[in-house]
C-alpha positions in Angstrom: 92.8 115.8 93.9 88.8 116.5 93.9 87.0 113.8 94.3 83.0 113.5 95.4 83.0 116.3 97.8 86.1 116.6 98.9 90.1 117.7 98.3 92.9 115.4 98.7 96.2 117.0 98.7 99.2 114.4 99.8 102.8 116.0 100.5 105.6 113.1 99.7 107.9 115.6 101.5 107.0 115.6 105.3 104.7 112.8 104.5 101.0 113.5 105.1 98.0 113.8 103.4 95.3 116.3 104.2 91.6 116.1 103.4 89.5 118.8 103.1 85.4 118.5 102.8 83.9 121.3 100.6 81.9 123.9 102.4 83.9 123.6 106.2 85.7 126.0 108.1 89.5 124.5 107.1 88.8 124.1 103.3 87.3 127.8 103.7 90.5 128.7 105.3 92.7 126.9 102.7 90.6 127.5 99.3 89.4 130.9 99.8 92.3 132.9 99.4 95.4 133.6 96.7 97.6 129.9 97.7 101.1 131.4 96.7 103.1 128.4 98.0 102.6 124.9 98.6 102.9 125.1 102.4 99.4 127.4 101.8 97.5 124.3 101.7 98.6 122.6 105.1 96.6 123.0 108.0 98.8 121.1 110.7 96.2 121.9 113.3 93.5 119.7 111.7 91.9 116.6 113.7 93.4 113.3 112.4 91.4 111.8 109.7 91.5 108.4 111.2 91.7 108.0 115.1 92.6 104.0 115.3 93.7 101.1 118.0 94.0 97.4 117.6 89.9 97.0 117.2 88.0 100.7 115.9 88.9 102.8 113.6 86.9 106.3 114.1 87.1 108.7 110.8 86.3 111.8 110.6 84.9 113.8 107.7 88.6 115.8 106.8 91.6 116.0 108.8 95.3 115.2 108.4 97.2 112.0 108.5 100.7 111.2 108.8 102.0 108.2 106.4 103.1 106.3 109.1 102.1 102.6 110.3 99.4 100.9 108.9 98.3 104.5 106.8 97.5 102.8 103.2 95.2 100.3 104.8 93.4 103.4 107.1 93.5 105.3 104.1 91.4 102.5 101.6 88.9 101.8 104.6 88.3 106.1 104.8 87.5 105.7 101.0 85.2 103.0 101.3 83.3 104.1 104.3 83.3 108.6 103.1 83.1 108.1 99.1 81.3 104.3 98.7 84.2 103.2 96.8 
């Protein structure tokens, strides 16, 4: 999924959600290049998207995230504070 500047792409299978931002090393390394399988468009080495505890959340610009815990709510605040939705 495109949206603003960036590329969503959510595996239900192994369940995580990667976000690339247009431009940066990872989507460079994932986007630049023939992606002949799905697996192609992992990076399992990326930061976390959202580092959280019981009072910050601190979100990074693209990274991965696991659908685990709390991940909808995490996700929905990423949106609000990366795209101004």
């Amino acid at each position: 999924m495109y949206i603003d500047n960036f590329v969503i792409v959510e595996f239900s299978a192994g369940g995580a959600l990667y976000v690339y931002q247009k431009g940066t090393n990872y989507y460079k390394e994932t986007f630049n290049k023939k992606i002949e399988k799905i697996d192609d468009l992992k990076q399992p080495y990326m930061p976390q998207l959202i580092i959280s505890s019981y009072d910050y959340m601190d979100m990074n610009s693209e990274g991965r995230m696991v659908h685990s815990g709390n991940w909808r709510y995490r996700l929905e605040m990423w949106f609000m504070e990366k795209i101004d939705m």
